[in-house]
C-alpha positions as a Markdown table, in Angstrom:
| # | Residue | x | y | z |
|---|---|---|---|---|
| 1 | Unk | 29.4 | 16.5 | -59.6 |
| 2 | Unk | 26.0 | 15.7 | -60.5 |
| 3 | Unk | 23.5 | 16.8 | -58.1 |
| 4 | Unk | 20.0 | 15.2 | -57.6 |
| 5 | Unk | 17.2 | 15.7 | -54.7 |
| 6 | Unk | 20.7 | 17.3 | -53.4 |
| 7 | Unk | 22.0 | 13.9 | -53.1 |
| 8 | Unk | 25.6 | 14.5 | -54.9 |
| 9 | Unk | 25.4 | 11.1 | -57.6 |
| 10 | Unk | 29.5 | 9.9 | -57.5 |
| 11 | Unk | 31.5 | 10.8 | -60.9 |
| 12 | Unk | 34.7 | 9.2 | -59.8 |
| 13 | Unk | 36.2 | 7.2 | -62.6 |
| 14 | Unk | 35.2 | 4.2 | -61.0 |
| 15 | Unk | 31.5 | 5.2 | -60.8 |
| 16 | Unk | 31.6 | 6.5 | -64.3 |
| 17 | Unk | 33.0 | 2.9 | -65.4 |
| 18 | Unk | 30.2 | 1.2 | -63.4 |
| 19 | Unk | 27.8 | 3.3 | -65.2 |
| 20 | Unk | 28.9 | 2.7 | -68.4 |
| 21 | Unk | 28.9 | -1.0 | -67.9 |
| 22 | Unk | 25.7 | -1.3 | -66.6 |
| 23 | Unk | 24.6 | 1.3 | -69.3 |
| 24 | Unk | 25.2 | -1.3 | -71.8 |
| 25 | Unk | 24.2 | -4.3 | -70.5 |
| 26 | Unk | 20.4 | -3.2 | -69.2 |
| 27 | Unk | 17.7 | -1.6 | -70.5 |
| 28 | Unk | 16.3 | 2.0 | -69.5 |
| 29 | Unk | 13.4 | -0.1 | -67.2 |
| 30 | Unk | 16.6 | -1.7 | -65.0 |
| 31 | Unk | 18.8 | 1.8 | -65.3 |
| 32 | Unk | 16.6 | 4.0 | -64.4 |
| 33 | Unk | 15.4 | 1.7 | -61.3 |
| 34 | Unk | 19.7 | 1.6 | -60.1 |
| 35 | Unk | 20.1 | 5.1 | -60.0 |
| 36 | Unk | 16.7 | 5.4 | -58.4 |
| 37 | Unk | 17.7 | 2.8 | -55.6 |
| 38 | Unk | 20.9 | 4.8 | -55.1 |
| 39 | Unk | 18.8 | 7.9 | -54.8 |
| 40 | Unk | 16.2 | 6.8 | -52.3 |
| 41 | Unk | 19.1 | 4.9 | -50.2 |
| 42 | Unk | 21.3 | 7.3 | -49.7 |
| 43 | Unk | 18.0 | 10.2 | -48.9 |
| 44 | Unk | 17.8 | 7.7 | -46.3 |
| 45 | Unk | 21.3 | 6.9 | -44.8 |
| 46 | Unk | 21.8 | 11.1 | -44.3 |
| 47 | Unk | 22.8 | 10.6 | -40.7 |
| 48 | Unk | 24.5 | 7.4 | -41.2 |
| 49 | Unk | 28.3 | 7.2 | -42.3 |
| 50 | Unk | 29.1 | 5.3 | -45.7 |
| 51 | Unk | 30.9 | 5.2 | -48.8 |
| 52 | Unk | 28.7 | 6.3 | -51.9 |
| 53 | Unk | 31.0 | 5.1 | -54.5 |
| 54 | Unk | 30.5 | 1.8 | -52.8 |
| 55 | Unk | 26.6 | 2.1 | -52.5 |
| 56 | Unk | 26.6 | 3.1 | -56.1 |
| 57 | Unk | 27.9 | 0.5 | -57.2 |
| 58 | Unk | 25.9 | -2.2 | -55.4 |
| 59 | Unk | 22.9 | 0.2 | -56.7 |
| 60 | Unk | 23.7 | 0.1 | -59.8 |
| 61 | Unk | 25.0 | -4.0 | -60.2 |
| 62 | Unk | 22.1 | -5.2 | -58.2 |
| 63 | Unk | 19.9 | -6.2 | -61.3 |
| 64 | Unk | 22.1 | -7.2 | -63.7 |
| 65 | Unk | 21.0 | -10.9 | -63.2 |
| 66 | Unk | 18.3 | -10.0 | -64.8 |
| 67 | Unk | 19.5 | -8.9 | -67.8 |
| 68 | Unk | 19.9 | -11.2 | -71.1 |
| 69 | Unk | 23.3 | -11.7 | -70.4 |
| 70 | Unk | 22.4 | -13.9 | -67.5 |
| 71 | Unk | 19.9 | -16.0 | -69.4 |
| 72 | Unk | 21.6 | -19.2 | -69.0 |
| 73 | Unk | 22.7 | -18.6 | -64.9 |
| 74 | Unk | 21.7 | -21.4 | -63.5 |
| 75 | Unk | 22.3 | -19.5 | -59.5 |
| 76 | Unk | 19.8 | -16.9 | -57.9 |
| 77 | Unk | 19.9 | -13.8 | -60.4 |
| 78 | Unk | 21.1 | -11.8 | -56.7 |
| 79 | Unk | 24.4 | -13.9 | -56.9 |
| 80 | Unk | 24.9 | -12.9 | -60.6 |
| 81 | Unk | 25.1 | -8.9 | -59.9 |
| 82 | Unk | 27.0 | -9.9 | -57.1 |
| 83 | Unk | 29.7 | -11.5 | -58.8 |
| 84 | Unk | 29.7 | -9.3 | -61.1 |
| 85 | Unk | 30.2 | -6.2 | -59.1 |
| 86 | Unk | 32.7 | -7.8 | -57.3 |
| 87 | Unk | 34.8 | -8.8 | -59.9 |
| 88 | Unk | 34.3 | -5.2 | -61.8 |
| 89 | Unk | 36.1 | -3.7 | -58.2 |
| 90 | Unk | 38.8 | -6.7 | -57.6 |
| 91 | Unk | 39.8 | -5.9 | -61.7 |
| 92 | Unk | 39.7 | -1.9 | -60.3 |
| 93 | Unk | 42.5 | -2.7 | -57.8 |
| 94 | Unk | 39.5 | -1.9 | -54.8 |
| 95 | Unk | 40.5 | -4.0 | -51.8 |
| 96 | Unk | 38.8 | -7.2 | -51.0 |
| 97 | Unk | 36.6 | -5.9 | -47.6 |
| 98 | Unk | 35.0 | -3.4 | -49.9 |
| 99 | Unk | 34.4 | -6.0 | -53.0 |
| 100 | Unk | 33.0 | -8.3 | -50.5 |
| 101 | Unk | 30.8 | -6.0 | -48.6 |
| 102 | Unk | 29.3 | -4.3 | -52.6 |
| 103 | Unk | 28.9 | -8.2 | -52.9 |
| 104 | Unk | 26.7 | -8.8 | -49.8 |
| 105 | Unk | 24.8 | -5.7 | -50.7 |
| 106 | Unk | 23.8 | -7.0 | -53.9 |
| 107 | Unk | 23.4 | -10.9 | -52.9 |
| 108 | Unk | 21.2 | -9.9 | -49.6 |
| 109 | Unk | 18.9 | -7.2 | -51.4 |
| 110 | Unk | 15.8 | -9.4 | -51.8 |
| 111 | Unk | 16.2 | -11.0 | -48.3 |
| 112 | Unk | 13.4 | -9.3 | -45.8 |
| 113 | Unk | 15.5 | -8.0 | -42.8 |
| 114 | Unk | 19.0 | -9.2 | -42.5 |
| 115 | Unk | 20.3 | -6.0 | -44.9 |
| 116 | Unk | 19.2 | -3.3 | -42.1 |
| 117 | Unk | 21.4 | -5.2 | -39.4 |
| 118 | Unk | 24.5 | -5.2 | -41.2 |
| 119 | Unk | 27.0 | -2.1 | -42.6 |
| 120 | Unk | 25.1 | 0.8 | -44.0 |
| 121 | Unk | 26.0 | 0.1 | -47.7 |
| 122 | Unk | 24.4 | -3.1 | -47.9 |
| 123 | Unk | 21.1 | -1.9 | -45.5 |
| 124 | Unk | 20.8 | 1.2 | -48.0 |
| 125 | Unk | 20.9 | -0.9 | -51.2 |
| 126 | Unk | 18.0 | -2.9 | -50.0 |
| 127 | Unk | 16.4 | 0.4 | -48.4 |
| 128 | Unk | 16.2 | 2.0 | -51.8 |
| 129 | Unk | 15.4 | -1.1 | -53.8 |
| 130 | Unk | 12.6 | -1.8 | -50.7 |
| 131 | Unk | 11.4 | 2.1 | -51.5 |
| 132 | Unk | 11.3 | 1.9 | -55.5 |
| 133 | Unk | 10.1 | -1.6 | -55.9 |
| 134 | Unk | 7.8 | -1.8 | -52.6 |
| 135 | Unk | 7.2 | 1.8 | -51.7 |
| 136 | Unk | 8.4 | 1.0 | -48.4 |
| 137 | Unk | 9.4 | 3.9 | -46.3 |
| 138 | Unk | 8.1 | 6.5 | -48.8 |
| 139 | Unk | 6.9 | 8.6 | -46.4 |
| 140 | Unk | 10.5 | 9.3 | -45.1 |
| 141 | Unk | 11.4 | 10.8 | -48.6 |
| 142 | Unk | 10.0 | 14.6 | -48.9 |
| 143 | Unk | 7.4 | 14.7 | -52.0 |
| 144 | Unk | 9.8 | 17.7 | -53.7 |
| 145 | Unk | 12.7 | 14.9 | -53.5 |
| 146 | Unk | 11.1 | 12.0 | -55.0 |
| 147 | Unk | 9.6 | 14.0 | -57.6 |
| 148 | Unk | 12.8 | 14.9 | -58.6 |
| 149 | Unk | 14.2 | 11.3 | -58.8 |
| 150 | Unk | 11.9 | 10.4 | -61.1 |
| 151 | Unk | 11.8 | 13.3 | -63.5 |
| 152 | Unk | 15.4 | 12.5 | -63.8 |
| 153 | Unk | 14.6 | 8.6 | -63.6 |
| 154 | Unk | 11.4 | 8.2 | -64.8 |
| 155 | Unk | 9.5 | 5.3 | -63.8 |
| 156 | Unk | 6.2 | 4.8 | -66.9 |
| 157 | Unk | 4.1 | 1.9 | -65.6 |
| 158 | Unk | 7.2 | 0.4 | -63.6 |
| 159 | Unk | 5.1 | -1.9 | -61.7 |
| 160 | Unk | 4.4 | -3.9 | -64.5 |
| 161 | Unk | 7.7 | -3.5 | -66.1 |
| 162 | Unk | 9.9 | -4.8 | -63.4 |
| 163 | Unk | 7.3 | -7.8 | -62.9 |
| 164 | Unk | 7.9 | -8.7 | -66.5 |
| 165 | Unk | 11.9 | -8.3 | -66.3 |
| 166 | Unk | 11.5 | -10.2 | -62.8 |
| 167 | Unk | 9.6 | -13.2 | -64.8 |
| 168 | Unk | 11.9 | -13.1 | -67.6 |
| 169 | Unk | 15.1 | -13.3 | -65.4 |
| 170 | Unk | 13.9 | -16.0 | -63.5 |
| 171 | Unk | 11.6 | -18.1 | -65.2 |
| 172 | Unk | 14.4 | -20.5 | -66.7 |
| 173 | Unk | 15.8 | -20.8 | -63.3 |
| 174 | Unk | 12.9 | -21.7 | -60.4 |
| 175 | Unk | 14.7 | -23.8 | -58.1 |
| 176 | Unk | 16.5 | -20.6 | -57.3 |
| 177 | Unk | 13.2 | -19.3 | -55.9 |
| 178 | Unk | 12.7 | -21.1 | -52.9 |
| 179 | Unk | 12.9 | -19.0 | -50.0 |
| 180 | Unk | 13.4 | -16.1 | -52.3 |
| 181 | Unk | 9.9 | -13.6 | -52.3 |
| 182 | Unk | 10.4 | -14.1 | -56.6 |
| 183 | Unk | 8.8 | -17.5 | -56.3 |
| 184 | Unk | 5.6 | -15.1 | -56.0 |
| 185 | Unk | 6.4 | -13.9 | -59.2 |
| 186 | Unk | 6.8 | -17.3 | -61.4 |
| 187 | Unk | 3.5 | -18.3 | -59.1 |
| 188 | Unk | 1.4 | -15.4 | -60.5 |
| 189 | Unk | 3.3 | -15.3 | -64.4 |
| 190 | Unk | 3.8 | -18.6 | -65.1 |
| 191 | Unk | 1.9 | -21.4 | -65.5 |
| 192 | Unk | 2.6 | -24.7 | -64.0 |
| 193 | Unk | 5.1 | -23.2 | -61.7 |
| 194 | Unk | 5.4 | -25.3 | -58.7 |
| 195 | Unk | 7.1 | -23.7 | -55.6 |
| 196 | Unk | 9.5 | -26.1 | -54.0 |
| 197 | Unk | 8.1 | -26.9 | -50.0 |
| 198 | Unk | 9.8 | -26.4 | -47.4 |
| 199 | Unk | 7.9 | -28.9 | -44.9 |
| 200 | Unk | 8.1 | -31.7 | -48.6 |
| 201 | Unk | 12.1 | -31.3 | -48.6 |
| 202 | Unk | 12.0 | -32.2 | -45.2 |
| 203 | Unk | 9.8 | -35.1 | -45.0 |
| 204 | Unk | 11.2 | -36.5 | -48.3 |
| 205 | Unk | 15.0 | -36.6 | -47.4 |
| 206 | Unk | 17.2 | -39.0 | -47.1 |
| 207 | Unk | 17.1 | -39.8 | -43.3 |
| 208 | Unk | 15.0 | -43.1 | -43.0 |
| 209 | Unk | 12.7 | -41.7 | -40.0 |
């Protein structure tokens, strides 16, 4: 078994299939950021008890929205890795609690919060995308580990990179936005977006008062 920042990456046959898959349908920019996010989450769930194939998984599936295979997904780009993992462990014989609980991981990941109340798999999905993306909590990762992670995952100007694969994900589908942090990003990349309001919905629906 594969060993980085002595976090022991799963080789299982399952894990090796999820791998693959994902291999194939994303770029180095979105791979590279999985197997970071499994990294960093699980450096961070030490003293808590989990399954790592499962947290894999939702690691590693929690982009694929993003991908060009999703480009005419009309739902949040979340729900489409979330589908998707749970249909690649349902079609594995895995048992529905655990292709339900891969699929809150993935569905919940971009939702402030919630993810750290709920079972370890889905808080340490969001934990690592929070740390790679956000650089939250890197302070609770030793220097030596995450300097490993990303000489085996390397990360060249990934700020900018996972921007751009954020905008093109997205941008066809901007309703899917509201109450999502990405309506940041179609407000800063393209122009003429226009967030949906909150307080507008309200005051423009259907009840006469």
């Amino acid at each position: 078994m594969n060993r980085i920042a002595d976090i022991e990456i799963p080789d299982s046959k399952l894990a090796t299939e999820a791998t693959e898959l994902v291999r194939d349908l994303t770029d180095d920019l979105i791979y590279h950021h999985s197997r970071r996010v499994f990294l960093f989450g699980s450096l961070q769930g030490r003293d808590l008890k989990y399954d790592p194939e499962l947290l894999y998984v939702g690691a590693m599936f929690h982009d694929l929205g993003l991908t060009s295979a999703y480009r005419d997904s009309m739902q949040r780009f979340e729900l489409d890795g979330a589908d998707a993992a749970a249909a690649f462990l349902r079609d594995r014989g895995i048992n529905e609690a655990d292709a339900e609980l891969v699929w809150t991981a993935i569905a919940l990941h971009t939702t402030p919060e919630i993810p750290h109340h709920l079972r370890p798999e889905v808080a340490l999905v969001t934990a690592g995308v929070e740390a790679d993306v956000l650089g939250i909590a890197l302070d609770r990762i030793p220097a030596a580990a995450r300097a490993e992670i990303v000489a085996a995952h390397p990360r060249p100007d990934f700020k900018n990179r996972i921007l751009e694969a954020f905008t093109r994900g997205i941008e066809h589908r901007p309703a899917t936005t509201f109450g999502n942090v990405k309506a940041d990003v179609l407000a800063r990349y393209v122009p003429g977006f226009q967030p949906i309001n909150f307080v507008d919905t309200i005051l423009t629906s259907a009840w006469p008062e």
